[in-house]
N, C-alpha and C positions, 0 to 999 in steps of 0.2 A: 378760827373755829373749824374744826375737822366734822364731817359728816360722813356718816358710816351708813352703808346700806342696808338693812335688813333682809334677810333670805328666807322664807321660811320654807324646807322640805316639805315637797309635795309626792303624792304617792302616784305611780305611775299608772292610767286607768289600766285594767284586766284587758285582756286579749279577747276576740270574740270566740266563742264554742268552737267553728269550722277552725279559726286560722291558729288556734289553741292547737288543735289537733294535729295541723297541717307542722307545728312547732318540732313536737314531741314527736312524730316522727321522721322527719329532720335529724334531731338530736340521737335518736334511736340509730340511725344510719353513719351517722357522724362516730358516736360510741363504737361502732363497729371497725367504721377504717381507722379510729384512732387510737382504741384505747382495745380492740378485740372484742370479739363476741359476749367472751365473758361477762365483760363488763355493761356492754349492753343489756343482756337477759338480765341484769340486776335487779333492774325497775322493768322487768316485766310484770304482764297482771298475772299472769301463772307461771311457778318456777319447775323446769323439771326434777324430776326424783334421782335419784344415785343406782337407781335399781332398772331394769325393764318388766313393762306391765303388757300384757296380752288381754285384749276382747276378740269377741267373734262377730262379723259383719257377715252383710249380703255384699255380693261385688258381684256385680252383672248376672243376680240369681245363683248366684253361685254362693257355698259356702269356704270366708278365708277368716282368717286371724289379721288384726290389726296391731302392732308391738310400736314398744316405743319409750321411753325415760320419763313417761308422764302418766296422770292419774288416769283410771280407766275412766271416768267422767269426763274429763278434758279430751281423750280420745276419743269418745261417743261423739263429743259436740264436734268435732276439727271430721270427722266422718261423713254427719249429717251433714256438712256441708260441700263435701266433695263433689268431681263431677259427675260420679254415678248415682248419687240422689237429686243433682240439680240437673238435670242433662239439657245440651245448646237449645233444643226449643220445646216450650212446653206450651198445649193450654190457659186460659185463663186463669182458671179455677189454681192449679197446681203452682201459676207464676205468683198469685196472689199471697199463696202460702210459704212460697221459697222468700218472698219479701218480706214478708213477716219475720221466717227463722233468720235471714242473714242482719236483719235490723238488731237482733234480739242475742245473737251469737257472740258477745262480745268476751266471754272469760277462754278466751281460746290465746294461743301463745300470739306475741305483737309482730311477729313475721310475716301470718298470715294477715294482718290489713290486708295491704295493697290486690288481694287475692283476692278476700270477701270485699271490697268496695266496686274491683271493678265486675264483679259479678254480679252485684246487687245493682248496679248503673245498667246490666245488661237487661236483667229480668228486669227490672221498673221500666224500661223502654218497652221489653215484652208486654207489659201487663197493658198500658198507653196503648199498644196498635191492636189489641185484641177489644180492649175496651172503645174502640173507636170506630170497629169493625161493620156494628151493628147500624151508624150511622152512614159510613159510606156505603154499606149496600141497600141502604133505602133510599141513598142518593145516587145511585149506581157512579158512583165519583168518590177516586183516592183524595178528596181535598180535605174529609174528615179524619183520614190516616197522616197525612201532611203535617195538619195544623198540630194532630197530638203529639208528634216527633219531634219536629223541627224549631219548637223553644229551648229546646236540652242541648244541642249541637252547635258545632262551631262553623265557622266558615265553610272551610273543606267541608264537613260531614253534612252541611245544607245543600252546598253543592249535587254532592254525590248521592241525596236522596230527590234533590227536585230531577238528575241525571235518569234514575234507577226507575223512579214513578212515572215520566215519560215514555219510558220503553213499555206500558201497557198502554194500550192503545183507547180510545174512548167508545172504538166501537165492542172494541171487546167488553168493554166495561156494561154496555146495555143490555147482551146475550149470555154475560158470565151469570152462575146459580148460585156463586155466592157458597158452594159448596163446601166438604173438607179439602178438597183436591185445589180446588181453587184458593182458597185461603193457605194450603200450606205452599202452591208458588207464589203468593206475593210474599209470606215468610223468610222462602229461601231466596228472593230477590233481594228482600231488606237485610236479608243477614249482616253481605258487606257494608251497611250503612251504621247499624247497631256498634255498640262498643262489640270488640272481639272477644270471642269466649274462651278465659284465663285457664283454661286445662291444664297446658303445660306451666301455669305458674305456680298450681295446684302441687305439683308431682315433684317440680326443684325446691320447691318451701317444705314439704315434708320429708323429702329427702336430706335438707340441714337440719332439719330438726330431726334427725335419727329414727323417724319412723319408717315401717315398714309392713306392707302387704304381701301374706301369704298367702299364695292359694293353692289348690292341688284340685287338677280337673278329673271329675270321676269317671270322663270315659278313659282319661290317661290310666286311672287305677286299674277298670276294667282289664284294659289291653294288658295288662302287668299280670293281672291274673292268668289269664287268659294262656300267657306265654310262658307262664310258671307251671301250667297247669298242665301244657301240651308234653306228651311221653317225648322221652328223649330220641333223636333218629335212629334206628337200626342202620350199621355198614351194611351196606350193599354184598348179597353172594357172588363172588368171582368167579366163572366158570375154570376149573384149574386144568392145567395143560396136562393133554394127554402126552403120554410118554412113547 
């Protein structure tokens, strides 16, 4: 008598959301060294166009042109996130809302993740020590700026905040006002503790993806006028030699 096993195929459970994500791009990075860019941007969630599209942006108050192989919608959004509407430190108010748009920002090309995540890691730490604020100066004690940080971090970066928060002293801590001044050097204390702010990962990810910022400064213009505008020199009279 033979006995045979039964097998019956089973489906493999689903991936969780985060390690879904963490998959994809992975596989996005992989398509890259192995098969060319091409083929990665395949399964992108926006494709670019065969054409160049120009909008007009603010850049540091200033007005430039933003260009680029992609819809002027998709340039709006990859804009609005850049670091001159996100800039290294902000208020509360303002971090609160950059959480929101970078949560919200997803039909932008798959190059920028790693850009807007670690951005959005920065501002949610921001929003955390701002939101925490209020209770360490009623305690006149960093232990409410501590506690909000120091669940998100890893070893090293626990280290280097409990390092950082040491170096204010406790007496200062009883005579400080709690003021803007004051609030913005514990900021620029915690800076190095924060994730680092991706600027320049900003400017090489839009630079492979063929975009480009135009600007022209208008006191450059001015000065252009200005020197178009000036009468051309008269030669100088040479007194001529007497004979």
């Amino acid at each position: 008598m033979t006995l045979k096993a039964r097998i019956t195929p089973t489906r493999p459970a689903p991936l969780p959301t985060h390690v879904a994500g963490h998959v994809a791009r992975f596989a996005a990075a992989a398509a890259i060294l192995l098969g060319g860019e091409e083929h990665a941007r395949a399964a992108d969630r926006v494709q670019p166009l065969k054409r160049t599209v120009e909008i007009s942006v603010k850049l540091f108050s200033g007005d430039c042109k933003l260009s680029g192989p992609w819809d002027a919608a998709v340039l709006t959004r990859i804009h609005a996130i850049g670091p001159e509407r996100i800039p290294p430190q902000q208020p509360l108010e303002p971090s609160r809302e950059a959480v929101k748009l970078l949560q919200a920002s997803t039909d932008i090309p798959n190059a920028l993740d790693l850009y807007r995540e670690r951005l959005l890691k920065r501002v949610e730490q921001q929003v955390r020590f701002h939101e925490a604020v209020p209770a360490a100066k009623k305690a006149k004690s960093l232990v409410p700026i501590r506690e909000a940080l120091i669940k998100q971090l890893n070893a090293v970066e626990k280290e280097r905040l409990e390092a950082t928060l040491r170096m204010v002293s406790n007496k200062e801590l009883k005579v400080a006002k709690w003021d803007v001044a004051f609030i913005e050097k514990l900021t620029t204390a915690l800076d190095g503790v924060l994730e680092p702010y991706p600027e320049e990962d900003y400017h090489r990810t839009i630079q492979r993806l063929g975009l480009k910022y135009d600007c022209v400064s208008e006191l450059y213009e001015d000065d252009v006028e200005a020197e178009s505008s000036d009468p051309a020199p008269t030669p100088s009279a040479t007194p001529s030699a007497k004979k």
